[in-house]
C-alpha positions as CSV (number, residue, x, y, z in Angstrom):
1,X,-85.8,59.9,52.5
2,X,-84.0,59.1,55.5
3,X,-86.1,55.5,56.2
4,X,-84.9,54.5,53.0
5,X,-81.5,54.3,53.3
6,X,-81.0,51.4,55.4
7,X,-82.3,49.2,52.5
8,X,-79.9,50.8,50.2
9,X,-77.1,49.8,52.5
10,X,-78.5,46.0,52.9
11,X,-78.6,45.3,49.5
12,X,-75.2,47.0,48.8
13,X,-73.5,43.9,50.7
14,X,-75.2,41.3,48.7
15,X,-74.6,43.3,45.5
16,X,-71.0,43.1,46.2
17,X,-71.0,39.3,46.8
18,X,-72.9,38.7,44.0
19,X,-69.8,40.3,42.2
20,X,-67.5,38.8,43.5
21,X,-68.6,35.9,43.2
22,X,-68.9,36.5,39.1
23,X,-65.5,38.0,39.3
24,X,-64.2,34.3,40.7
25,X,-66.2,32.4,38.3
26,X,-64.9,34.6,35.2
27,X,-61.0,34.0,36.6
28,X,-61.5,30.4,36.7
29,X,-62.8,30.5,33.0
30,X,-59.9,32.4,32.0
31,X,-57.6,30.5,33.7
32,X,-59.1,27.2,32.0
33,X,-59.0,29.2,28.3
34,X,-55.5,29.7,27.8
35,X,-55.1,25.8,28.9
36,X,-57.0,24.6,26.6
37,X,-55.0,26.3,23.9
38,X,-51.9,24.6,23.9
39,X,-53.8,21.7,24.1
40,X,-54.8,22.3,20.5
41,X,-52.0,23.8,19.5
42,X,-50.2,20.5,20.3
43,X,-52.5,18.2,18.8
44,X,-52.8,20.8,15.7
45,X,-49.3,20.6,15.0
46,X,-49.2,16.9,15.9
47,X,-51.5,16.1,13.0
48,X,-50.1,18.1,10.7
49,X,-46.5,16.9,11.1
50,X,-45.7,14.1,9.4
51,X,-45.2,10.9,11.1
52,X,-42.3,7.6,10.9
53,X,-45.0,6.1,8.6
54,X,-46.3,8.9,6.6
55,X,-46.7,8.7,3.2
56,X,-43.0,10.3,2.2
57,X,-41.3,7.7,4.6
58,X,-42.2,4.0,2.7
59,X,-42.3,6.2,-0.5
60,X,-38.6,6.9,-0.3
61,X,-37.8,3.5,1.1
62,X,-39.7,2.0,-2.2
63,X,-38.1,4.3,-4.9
64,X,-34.6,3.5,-3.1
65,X,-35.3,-0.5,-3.5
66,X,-35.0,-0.7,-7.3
67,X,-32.1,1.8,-7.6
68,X,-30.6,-0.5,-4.9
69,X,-31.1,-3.9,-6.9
70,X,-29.7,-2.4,-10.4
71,X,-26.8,-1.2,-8.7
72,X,-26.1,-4.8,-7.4
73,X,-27.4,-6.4,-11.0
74,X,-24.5,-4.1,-12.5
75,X,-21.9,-5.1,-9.7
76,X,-22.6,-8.5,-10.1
77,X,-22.7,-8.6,-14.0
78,X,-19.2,-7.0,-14.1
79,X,-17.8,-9.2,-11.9
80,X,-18.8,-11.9,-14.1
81,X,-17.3,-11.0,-16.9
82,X,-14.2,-9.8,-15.1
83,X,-13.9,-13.4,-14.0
84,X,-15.1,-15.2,-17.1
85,X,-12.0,-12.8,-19.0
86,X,-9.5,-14.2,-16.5
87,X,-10.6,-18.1,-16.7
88,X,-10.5,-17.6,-20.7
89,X,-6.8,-16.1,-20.3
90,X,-5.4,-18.6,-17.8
91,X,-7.2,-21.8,-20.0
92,X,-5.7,-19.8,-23.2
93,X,-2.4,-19.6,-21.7
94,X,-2.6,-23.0,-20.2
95,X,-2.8,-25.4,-23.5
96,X,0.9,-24.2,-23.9
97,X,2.2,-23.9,-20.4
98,X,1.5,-27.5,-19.0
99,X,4.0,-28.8,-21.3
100,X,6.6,-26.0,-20.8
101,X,6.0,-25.8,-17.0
102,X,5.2,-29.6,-16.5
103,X,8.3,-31.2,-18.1
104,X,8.5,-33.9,-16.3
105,X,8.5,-37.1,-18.5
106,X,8.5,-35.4,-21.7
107,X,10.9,-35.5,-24.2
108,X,12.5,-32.3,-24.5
109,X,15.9,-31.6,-27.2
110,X,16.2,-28.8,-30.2
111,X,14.9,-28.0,-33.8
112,X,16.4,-26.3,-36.5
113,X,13.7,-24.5,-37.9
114,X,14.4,-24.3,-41.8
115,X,11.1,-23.7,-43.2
116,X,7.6,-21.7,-41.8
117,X,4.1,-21.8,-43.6
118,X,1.0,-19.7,-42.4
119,X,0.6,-21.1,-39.2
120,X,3.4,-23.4,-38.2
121,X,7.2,-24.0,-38.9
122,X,9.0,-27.2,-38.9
123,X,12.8,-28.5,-38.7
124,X,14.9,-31.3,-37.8
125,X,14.7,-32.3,-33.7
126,X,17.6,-33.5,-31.7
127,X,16.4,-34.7,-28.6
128,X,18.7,-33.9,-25.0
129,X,16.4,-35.9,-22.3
130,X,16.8,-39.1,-21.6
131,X,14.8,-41.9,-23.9
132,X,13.5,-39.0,-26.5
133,X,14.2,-40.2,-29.9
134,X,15.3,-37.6,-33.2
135,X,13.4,-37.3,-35.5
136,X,13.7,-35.8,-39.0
137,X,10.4,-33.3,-38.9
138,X,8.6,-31.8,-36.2
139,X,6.0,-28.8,-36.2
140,X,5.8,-26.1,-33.9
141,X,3.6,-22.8,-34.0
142,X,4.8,-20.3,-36.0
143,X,4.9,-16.9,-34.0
144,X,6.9,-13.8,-32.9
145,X,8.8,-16.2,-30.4
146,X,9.8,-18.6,-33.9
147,X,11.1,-17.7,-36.8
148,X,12.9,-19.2,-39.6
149,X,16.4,-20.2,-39.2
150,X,16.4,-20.3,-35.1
151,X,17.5,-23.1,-33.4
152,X,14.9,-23.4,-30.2
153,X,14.6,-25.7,-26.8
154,X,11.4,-27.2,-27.0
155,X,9.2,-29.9,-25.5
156,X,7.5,-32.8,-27.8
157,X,3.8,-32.9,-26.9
158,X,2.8,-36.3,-26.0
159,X,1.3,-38.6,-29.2
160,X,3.0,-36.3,-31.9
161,X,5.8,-34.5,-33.5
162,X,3.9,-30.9,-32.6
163,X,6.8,-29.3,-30.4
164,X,5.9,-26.2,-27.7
165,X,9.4,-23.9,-27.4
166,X,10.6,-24.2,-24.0
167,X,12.6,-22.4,-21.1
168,X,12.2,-18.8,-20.1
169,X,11.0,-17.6,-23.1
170,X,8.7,-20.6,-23.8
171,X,7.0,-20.1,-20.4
172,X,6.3,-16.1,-20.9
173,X,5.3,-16.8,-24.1
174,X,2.9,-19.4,-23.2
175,X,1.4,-17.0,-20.7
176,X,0.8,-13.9,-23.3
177,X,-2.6,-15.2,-23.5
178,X,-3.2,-14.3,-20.4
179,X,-1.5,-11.0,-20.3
180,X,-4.2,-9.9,-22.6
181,X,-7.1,-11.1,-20.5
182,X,-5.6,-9.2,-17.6
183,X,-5.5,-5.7,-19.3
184,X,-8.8,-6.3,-20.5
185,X,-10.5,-7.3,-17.5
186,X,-8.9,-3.7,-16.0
187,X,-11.1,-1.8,-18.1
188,X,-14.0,-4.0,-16.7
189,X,-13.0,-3.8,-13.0
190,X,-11.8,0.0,-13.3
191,X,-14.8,1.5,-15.4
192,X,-18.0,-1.1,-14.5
193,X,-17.2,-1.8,-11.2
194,X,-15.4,1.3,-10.5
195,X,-12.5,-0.3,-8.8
196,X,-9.9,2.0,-10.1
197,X,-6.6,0.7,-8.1
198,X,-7.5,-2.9,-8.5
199,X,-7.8,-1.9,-12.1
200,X,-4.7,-0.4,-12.5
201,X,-2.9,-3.2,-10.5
202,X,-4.4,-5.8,-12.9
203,X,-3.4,-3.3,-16.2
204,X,0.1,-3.3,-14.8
205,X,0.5,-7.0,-14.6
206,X,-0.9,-7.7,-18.0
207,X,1.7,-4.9,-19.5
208,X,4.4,-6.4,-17.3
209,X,3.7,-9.9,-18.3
210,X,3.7,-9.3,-22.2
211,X,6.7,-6.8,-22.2
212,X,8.4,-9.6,-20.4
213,X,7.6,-12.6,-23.1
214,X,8.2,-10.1,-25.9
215,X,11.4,-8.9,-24.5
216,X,12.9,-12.7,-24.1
217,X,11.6,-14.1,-27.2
């Protein structure tokens, strides 16, 4: 027993590098596992997040497109009629007003209004501008702003006997027209395009206007 123990205690030493040495090859293994994890990790949850051109980002940016263009179709539609309400009112109002505004070479004097039919009223004219002529009949519109037995300044149209009233009264008058293009194109500017002071400034101006003319005549 005793010659044997000298190979025990060579082979011990080799034993114990041989360990070792497994010992340093399992730390490096370990130290390369939990390396490679967050390695995956990463790319897992890069591949599962959704990216700037995923399938929810052009899908959004293609259902906003049509809601975009039908809210500028109705902007755009509004606006036209608010505009085409306005030109109707001021070429409404302006048949009348050139002649009472632009009375420059016009012949301009009073009727006596003594008798009114459905739509007009007529009377004697005495003229008061320079080289207008009287005349025994003329016509002129028969409204709130005429009645019969009144004695009115007015303004001979040019090529006729049809007479427009004139002076303050005959200008607001001529512009009720377009009082009542301006409080309708409120409730277009207010309630399609949502312009809610521009409405009410427009509303205003179309109530002052026609309480003015109905006031003076």
């Amino acid at each position: 027993m005793i010659p044997a123990m000298p190979a025990t205690a060579a082979s011990s030493p080799r034993h114990r590098a041989h360990s070792r040495k497994g010992s340093a090859k399992g730390r490096a293994a370990g130290g390369a596992g939990p390396a490679k994890g967050p390695g995956k990790t990463s790319a897992g949850g890069a591949a599962g997040a959704p990216g700037p051109g995923g399938a929810r980002g052009p899908g959004g940016a293609r259902a906003s497109v049509p809601v975009a263009a039908l809210r500028f179709g109705r902007v755009v539609a509004m606006s036209v009629i608010a505009v085409l309400i306005l030109v109707a009112g001021v070429w409404g109002s302006w048949g009348s007003a050139q002649h009472v505004m632009l009375t420059k070479g016009r012949e301009q004097g009073t009727v006596v209004v003594t008798r009114c039919g459905a739509d007009t009223c007529a009377g004697p004219y005495t003229p008061l501008s320079a080289g207008s002529t009287a005349r025994a009949r003329v016509v002129i519109e028969k409204s709130v702003a005429v009645r019969k037995g009144g004695v009115y300044t007015v303004v001979i149209k040019p090529g006729g006997d049809e007479a427009v009233r004139s002076g303050p009264a005959g200008v607001l008058y001529a512009w009720v027209p377009l009082g009542g293009a301006l409080l309708l194109a409120s409730v277009v500017v207010a309630g399609g395009l949502g312009r809610v002071r521009a409405g009410w400034v427009l509303a205003g101006s179309g109530v002052a206007l026609l309480t003015a003319a109905f006031v003076a005549v």
